[in-house]
N, C-alpha and C positions, 0 to 999 in steps of 0.2 A: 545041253542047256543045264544038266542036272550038276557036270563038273562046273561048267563058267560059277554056279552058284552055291556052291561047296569051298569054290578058290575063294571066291567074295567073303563069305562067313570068315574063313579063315584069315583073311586080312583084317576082318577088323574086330577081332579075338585081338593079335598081336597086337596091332594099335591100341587097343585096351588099355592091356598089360604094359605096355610101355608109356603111358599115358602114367597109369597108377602108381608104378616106380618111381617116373619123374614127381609126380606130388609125395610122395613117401620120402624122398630125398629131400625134397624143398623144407618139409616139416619136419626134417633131423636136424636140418641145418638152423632151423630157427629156432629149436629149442632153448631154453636161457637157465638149463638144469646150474645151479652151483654147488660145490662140495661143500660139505659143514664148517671146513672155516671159514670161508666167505660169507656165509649166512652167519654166523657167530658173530654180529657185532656188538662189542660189551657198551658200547653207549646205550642201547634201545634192549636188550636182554633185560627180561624178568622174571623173575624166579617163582615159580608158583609150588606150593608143595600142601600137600592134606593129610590128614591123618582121619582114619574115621574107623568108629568103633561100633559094637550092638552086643548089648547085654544078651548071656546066651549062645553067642557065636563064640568057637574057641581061637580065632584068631583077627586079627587087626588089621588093616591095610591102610600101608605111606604108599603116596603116589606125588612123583617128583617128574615138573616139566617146567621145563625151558623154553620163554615166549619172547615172539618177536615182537615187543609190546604187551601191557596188561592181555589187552584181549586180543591179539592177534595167534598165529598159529603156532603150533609146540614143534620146535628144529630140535638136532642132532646134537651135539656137541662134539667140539673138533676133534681131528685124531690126534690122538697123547691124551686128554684130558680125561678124569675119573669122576664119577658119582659113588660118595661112598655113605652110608647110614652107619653110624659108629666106626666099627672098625671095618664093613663091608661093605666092598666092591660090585658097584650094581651094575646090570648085564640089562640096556636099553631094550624096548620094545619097539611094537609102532603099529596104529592099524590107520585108515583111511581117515576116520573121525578124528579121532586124538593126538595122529601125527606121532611124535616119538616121545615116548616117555617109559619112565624107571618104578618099577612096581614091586613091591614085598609086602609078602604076610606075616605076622609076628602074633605067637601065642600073648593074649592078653593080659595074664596072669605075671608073666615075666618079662613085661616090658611096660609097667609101673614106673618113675622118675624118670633122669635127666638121662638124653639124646642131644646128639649132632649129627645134623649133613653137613657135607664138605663136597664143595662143587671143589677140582684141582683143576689148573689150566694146566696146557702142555708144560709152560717152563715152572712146574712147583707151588705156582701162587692158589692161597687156598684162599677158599670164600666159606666161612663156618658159621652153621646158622644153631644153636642152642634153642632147649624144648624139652617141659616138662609135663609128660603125660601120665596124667590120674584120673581112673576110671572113674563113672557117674554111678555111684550106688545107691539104691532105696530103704532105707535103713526100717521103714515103716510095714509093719503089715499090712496088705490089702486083702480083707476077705471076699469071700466069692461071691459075697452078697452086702452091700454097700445102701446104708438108710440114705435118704433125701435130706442132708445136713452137710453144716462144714466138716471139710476134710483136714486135717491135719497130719502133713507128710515132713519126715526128716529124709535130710539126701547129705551121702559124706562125696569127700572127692572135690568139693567146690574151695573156691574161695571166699574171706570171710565174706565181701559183696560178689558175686556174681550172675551169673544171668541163664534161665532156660527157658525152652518156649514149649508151652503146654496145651496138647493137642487131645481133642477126646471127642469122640464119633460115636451116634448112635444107628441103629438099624432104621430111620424114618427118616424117608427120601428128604423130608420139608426142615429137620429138624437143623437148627444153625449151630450149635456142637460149640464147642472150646476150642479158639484157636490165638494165642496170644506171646508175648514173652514176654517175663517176669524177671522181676531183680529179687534175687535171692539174696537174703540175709541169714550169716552165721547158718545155714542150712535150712532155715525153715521155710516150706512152701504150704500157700493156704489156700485149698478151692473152697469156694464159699457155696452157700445153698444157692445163691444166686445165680453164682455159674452156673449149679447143676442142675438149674431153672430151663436151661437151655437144650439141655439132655430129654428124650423121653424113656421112661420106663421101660428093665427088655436091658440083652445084653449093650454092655458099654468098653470099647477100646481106648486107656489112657496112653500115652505117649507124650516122654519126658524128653524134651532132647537140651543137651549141654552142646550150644553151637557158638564158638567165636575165631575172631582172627587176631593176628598178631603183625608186627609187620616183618618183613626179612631186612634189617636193617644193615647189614653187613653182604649188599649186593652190590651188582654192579649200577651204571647209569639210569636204570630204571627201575630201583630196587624189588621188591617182592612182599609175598603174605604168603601166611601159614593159614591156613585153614583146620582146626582140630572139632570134631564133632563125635559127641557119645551117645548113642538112643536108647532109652529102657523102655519097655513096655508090660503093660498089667489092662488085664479084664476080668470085669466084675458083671454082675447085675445090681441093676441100680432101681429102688424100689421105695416109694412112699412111706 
């Protein structure tokens, strides 16, 4: 009795496994995996690329991908074809979230003025995107201790109109804090007592950020944007 039900077990172990083979096969075969030049279609290709900085940090980071559509997901680019940032040959990544993309660090200091990426397709044709990066400087002193009155901050590195959004946090869970963006003229930025109406007494966290986009106008079918962001930050105590 003990074999007849030992043989039994062991029949339908095997049927199992041949059962699980058979669906492990079925789901190879339906896979709809394609190589990067099939995904590669330059009608719907978009070029997405950033630059972002923080006063502080000694280095910069471009980050360059390739979309199947504005917001669709980051593909491969086909075999033969290069990513290069100046004169340098970028070496693709890729993780689960972000899919595949092209990543470098640059000390900040010496990557000041004009940049190109160059998307190259297999047969030579280049795609060149030009880009001139100038860090956000705070030309102003902030002392550690900051009266209840207008502020008056100079900032280089801008254009004569340009634009930053100015964030500033205090330690009181209730308090509604500075959160806005500003159009900058000729450098000068002005918080008012009013804003700092909105602060309470007790440390205070500012944060400057130079954030805009550009378009990649020298793309493919569904052209692209640059993305370049600078952040400075300064903490004071802010006192009646």
């Amino acid at each position: 009795m003990f074999c007849v039900s030992l043989r039994y077990n062991r029949q339908v172990c095997f049927a199992a496994m041949i059962l699980l083979v058979f669906m492990l096969v079925l789901m190879s075969c339906g896979r709809t995996d394609k190589p990067a030049d099939q995904q590669f279609n330059t009608n719907r290709v978009y070029f997405n690329y950033s630059i972002s900085a923080e006063e502080g940090d000694d280095n910069l980071t471009v980050l360059i991908r390739f979309l199947m559509g504005e917001n669709d997901e980051a593909i491969p680019v086909p075999e033969g074809a290069s990513v290069m940032l100046d004169d340098e040959i970028l070496n693709p990544d890729s993780s689960k979230k972000a899919g595949t993309f092209y990543e470098v660090h640059k000390p900040i200091t010496s990557f000041t003025g004009k940049h190109t990426i160059t998307y190259a397709d297999a047969s030579g044709k280049q795609y060149k995107h030009e880009f001139n990066f100038q860090p956000l400087v705070l030309s102003t002193y902030v002392p550690d201790t900051v009266q209840r009155q207008d502020m008056q901050l100079e900032l280089l590195g801008l254009e004569e109109e340009d634009y930053v959004r100015i964030l500033a946090t205090d330690t009181a869970f209730s308090s509604e804090g500075i959160n806005r963006l500003d159009t900058i003229k000729n450098g000068q930025l002005s918080i008012s007592v009013d804003d700092l109406s909105k602060l309470v007494n007790g440390p205070v966290q500012l944060e400057l950020n130079r954030e805009y986009e550009i378009p990649v106008e020298n793309g493919m079918g569904s052209g692209g944007k640059m993305a370049i962001t600078y952040r400075l930050r300064r903490e004071f105590i802010l006192k009646d």
